[in-house]
N, C-alpha and C positions, 0 to 999 in steps of 0.2 A: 142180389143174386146169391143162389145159398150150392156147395158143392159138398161133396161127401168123397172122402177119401178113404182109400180099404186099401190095404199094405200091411204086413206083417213085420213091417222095418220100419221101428220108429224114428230113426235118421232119413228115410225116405217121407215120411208121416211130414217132418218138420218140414225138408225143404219144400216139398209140393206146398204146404199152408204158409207158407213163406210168399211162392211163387204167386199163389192165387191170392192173398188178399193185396198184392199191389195191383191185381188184376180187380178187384172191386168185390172179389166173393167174400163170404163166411162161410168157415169152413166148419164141417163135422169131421170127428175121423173112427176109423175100425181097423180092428187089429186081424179080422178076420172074414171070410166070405159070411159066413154067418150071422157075425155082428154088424156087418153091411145093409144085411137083408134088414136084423133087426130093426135099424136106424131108418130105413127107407118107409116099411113101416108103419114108424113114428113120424116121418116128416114128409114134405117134400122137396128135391133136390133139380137143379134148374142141368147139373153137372153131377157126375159119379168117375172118381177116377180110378180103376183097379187093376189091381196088381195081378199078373197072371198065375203066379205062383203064391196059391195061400196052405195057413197049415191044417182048413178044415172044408173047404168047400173051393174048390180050382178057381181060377178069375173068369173064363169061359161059362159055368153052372152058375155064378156068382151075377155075372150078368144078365143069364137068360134069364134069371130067378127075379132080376131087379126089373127085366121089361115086363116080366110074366104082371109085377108086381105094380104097375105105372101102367098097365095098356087103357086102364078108364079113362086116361088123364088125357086132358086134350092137346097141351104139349107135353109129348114125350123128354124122359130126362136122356139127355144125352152122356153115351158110354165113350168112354174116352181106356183103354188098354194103355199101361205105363208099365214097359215092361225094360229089363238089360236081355232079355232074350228075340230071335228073328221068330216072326208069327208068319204060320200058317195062312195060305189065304180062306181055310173053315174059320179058322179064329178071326181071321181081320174080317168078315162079314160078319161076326155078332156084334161088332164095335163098332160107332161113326166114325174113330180116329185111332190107330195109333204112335204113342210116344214112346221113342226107345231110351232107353238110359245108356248114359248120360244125356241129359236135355238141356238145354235153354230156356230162359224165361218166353222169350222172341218165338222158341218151338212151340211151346205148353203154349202161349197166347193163339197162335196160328190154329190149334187144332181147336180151341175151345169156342171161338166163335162160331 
């Protein structure tokens, strides 16, 4: 299983890639909505975790940009919002899930299945 992480906090970067490969993934990472898209792309991700708050493209645009980018796929990548802020119910229906900061291994696993 391969996931792709976009966060602008490379202490957040770590601990999600921490979090997810006791979970079984391989992780990519980006430092920005941009470089998110770029990565998606290039690959394909079973998982994408993003950050709401990026410094080039918002996690909401970030998103919509990643399904725009996956609608051929016959499974879609599932968006996962990892945010320390309370979302909106506009924002939590561009997401399958999301996880607020500070989280759990036990949370993150709950939302990812």
């Amino acid at each position: 299983m391969r996931a792709l992480i976009i966060d602008d906090d490379a202490l957040n970067r770590h601990i999600l890639r921490r979090y997810l490969a006791k979970l079984g993934y391989v992780c990519d990472e980006a430092a920005s909505g941009l470089e998110g898209l770029d990565a998606c792309r290039s690959a394909n991700y079973d998982v994408a975790l993003v950050d709401l708050i990026l410094p080039d493209l918002d996690g909401s645009d970030t998103a919509t940009a990643i399904r725009e980018a996956y609608a051929s796929r016959a499974t879609p990548v599932r968006l996962i919002a990892v945010t320390g802020a309370r979302c909106d119910e506009r924002v939590k229906r561009m997401f399958d899930a999301v996880v607020e900061k500070p989280y759990t291994l036990e949370e993150l696993s709950a939302v990812i299945v």
